[in-house]
N, C-alpha and C positions, 0 to 999 in steps of 0.2 A: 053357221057351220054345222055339218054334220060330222059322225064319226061311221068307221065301221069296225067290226070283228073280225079275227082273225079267218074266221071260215069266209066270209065274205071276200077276206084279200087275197087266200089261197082259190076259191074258185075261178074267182078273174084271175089269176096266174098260169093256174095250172088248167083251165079247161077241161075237166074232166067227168064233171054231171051238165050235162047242154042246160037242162032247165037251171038249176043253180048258176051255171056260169052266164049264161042269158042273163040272167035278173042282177046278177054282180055288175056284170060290162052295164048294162042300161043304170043301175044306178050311178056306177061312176062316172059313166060321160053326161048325167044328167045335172050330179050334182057337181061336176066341172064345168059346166057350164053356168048354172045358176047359183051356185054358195060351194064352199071349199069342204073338202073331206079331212077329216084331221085324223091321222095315224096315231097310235098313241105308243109308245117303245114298248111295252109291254106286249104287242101286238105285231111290232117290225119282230120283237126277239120269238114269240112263240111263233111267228109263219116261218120263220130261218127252220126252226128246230123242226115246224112238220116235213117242212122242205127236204129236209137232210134223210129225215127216221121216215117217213113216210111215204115218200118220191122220192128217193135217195140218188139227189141231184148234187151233181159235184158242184166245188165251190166256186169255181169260178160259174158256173148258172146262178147260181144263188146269190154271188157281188153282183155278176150284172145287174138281174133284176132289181139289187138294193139300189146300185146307182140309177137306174133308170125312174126308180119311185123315186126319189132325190130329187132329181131331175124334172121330174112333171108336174106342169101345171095343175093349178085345182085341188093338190095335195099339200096340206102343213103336216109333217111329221115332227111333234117329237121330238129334241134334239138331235134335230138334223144332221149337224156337223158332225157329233156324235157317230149316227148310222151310217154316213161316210167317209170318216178314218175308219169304223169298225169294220164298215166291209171291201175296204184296201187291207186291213191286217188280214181278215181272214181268205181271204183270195191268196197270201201268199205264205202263210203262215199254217200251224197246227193248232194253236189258239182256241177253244171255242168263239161264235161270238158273242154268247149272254155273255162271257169273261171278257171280252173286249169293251162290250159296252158298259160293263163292270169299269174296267179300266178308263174309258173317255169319262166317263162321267166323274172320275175321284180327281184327271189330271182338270177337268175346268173346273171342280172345284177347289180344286187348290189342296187336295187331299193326298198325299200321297209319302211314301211309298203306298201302296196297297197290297200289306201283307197278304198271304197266301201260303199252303202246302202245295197248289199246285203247281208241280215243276215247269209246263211249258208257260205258264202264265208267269210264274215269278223269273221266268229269262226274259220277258221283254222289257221294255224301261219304265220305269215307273213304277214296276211290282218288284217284290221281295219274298222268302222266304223268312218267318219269323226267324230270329236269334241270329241269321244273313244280312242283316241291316248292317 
């Protein structure tokens, strides 16, 4: 297995240097084909964030996309199930989704409430508002 970095995932995404985006697509259909790509969350969350600040791509483009790398072959991300309730909440939600994934990650471990001061984050279930318990 290989892995790759976030500029690597955002070029294959977003297309927008031909030579970079060339060398991203030929890697990942290469190593779909021959051994699996592993996503690492740290790297699903920092592509959301350039996605948003940098291509300031609404969220439902930026769920898609999460589902669709979900979805495909050849990729291990990462807790998966994780990056797919994450970006079902943020598709319909005000949520960030580093805080969601913040979130998936406390309810499978069995961690929870997950205090917070952040008020859209501590209205969903599972989070709180210290001294709100």
């Amino acid at each position: 297995m290989i892995a790759i970095d976030t500029n690597v995932l955002v070029r294959f995404l977003v297309n927008d240097d031909p030579e970079q985006a060339a060398a991203a697509r030929e890697l990942m259909a290469a190593a779909s084909r021959q051994e699996s790509i592993f996503l690492g969350r740290e790297v699903v969350v920092e592509t959301v964030w350039v996605l948003e600040r940098a291509y300031r791509f609404s969220r439902a483009r930026i769920a898609d996309m999460l589902v669709e790398l979900v979805a495909a072959d050849g990729l291990v991300i990462e807790a998966a199930d994780d990056v797919a309730e994450s970006a079902a909440g943020y598709r319909r939600g005000s949520a960030g989704f580093s805080d969601l994934m913040i979130l998936a990650a406390c309810r499978r471990n069995d961690a929870q409430p997950l205090f917070t001061f952040d008020q859209q984050l501590a209205a969903l279930d599972g989070a709180a508002l210290p001294g709100g318990r």
